[in-house]
Steps between C-alpha positions, in 0.01 A plus 500: 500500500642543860553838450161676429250268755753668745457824358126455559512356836710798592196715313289309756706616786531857461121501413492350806712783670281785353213331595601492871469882540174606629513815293496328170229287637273778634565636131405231294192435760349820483549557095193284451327663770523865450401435131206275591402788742537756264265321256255466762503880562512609162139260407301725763336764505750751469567811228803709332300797552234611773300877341275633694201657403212714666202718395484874545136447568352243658185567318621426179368202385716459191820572677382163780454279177817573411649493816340135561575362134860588578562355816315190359701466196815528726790288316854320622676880335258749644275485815219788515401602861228730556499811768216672616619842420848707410597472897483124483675490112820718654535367775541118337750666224700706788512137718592325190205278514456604158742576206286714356180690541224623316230728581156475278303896402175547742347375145644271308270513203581857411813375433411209269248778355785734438737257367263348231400877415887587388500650169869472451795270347495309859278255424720330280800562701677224656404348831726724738390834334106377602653408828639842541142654395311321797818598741491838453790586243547829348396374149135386644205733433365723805231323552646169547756700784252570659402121569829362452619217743740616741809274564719460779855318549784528654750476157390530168658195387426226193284282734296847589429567139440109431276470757293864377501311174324195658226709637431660173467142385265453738277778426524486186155303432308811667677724293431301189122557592587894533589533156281252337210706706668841383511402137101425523439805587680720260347237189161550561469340165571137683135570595336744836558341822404552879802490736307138609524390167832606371646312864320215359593478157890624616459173782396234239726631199820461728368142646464383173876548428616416827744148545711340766684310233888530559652571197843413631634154535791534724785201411848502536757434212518139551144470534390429851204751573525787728278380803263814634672427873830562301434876424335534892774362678730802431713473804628140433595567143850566552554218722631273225788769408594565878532087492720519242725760647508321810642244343728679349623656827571142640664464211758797625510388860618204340826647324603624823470193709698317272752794462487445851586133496740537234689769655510231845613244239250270575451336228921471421472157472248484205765420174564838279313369258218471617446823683296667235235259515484447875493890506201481314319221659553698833329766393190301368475353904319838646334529139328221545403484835330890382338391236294214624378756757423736214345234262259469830417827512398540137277198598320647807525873403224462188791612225564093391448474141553161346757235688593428118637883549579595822727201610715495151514958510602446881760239472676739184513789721654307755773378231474916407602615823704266596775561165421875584621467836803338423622712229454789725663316778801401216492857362542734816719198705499706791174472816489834534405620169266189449311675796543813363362417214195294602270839614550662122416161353217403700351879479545422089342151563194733627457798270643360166283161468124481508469471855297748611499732136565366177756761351671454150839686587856366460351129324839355486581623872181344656571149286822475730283479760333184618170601619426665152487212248319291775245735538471555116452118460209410768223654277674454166649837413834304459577116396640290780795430303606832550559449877689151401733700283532722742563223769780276301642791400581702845565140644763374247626819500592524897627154503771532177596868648557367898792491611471579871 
């Protein structure tokens, strides 16, 4: 009985001796902070993308409307900014005030004209083919060239042609009314109509059909609903994974202090028998101390789920890290390739679990590592007792194979 409330009063003094550093303070003091500032950043008014987006001619009425419809309909992924003229539109692109740039025809209704007058296969083609049409591409008809939106960036990377893809989206209601007014005129058996008339009639028919229902009901797999400030707040989204590998890093520091201490023989008067579990227990002190910071900054950085999840997922990957630490402590014995080690591992931590990407390469490699199955478990991808298997058996393991 003697022998373990000494064991945890000696737990109570080296937590004692970590907390005395003003490093590990300063950490565990600004985890909650930076995350809870990082939320706050991420809920204003901020965007992935910023396109730019100007008239040829500032007479064109059609091209304004446009212009003002995007910039009002500006979202958290892409921000529209309008330019006066092609000066103003390079010049933001060149500066990098904008990622992209794009530069309406002096009449912006030819186009729509020309694109619901095609007489080819590209009306039915796929969304990026009519996106090429209005851009200019070589499969587009002359006449549509001719008006074609010019586009300007600096690479022509996947968020370039995303965001091209967005502003067909947007225009797409005006050049729904193109071809709907292009079809009235080639059926004149629909009835003889004015150009007043057939804007009319071309006005009310698309009305009628027109909804803001969402047909999407975003939930994740164990239910909870994906909140609309969720899908905003991009840059905070990977702060629960960079949590988790920051635990996981203490975790490492930890191996090495007590390497440390072992190798001093500090702890020489602890029986034999009972090093393996002391071991252990010495590596949940920092673990610990981490986590409470961390189960804080889930709290005050708008990722908290449930308390019913977060607390029981938290205190498993502490349990996960810590039986990983030790049998990587136990299996490479020596401090210098623990260190070693600890850049490849936490570089996997990063690229092989959902932190910032969720990739499905080398399954059985990312299971080995902590952060995965805790991330899996928080929205229900994964069952909770995975990370308790996972847990018992990395921590039974290290304690039955110790013998340092």
């Amino acid at each position: 009985m003697n022998q373990p409330r000494q064991i945890f009063l000696w737990m109570y003094l080296l937590n004692k001796r970590i907390l005395k550093q003003a490093l590990f303070l300063i950490l565990i003091a600004l985890v909650p902070i930076l995350v809870f500032g990082v939320g706050q950043l991420s809920r204003e008014s901020s965007s992935l993308v910023t396109a730019a987006v100007a008239p040829r001619s500032a007479d064109d009425e059609a091209s304004q409307q446009l212009i003002r419809s995007l910039v009002d309909g500006s979202t958290s992924a892409v921000r529209y900014i309008a330019c006066k003229d092609e000066e103003e539109l390079l010049h933001a692109v060149t500066t990098g005030q904008a990622r992209i740039g794009f530069l309406l025809p002096p009449d912006l209704n030819a186009l729509f004209q020309a694109y619901g007058s095609q007489k080819t296969k590209n009306l039915s083609a796929g969304a990026l083919v009519l996106l090429g049409s209005l851009l200019g591409s070589d499969n587009a008809s002359q006449e549509m060239k001719e008006h074609a939106i010019q586009c300007f960036a600096a690479t022509n990377d996947v968020v370039s042609k995303l965001t091209r893809e967005q502003l067909f989206g947007k225009m797409y209601p005006s050049l729904e009314k193109a071809v709907l007014k292009t079809w009235l005129k080639i059926h004149p058996e629909v009835g003889s109509m004015d150009n007043a008339q057939r804007e009319q009639f071309v006005d009310e028919t698309i009305a009628a059909y027109e909804t803001d229902y969402d047909f999407f009901d975003l939930e994740y797999l164990d239910g909870t609903p994906v909140k609309e400030d969720e899908i905003d707040r991009y840059i905070a989204s990977p702060m629960r994974g960079l949590l988790a590998v920051l635990l996981t890093l203490t975790g490492f520091a930890a191996i090495l202090y007590l390497a440390q201490d072992c190798q001093e023989g500090r702890f020489v008067w602890i029986p034999a028998h009972l090093h393996p579990i002391f071991h252990y227990l010495y590596l949940l002190i920092p673990l610990i101390d981490v986590a409470l910071a961390v189960f804080v900054a889930l709290f005050l950085g708008g990722s908290f789920t449930r308390i019913s999840v977060e607390l029981p997922a938290l205190l498993l990957l502490v349990l996960q890290v810590a039986g990983f630490s030790n049998l990587l402590r136990i299996l490479l014995r020596r401090k210098d390739f623990m260190a070693s080690s600890i850049p490849i591992l936490i570089c996997a931590c990063l690229f092989l679990t959902p932190v910032f990407v969720d990739l499905s390469i080398l399954e059985p490699l990312q299971m080995l590592l902590p952060p995965y199955l805790y991330l899996k478990t928080i929205h229900g991808n994964l069952p909770i007792w995975y990370m308790a298997i996972y847990a018992a058996i990395t921590g039974i393991c290290s304690m039955l194979i110790d013998r340092t």
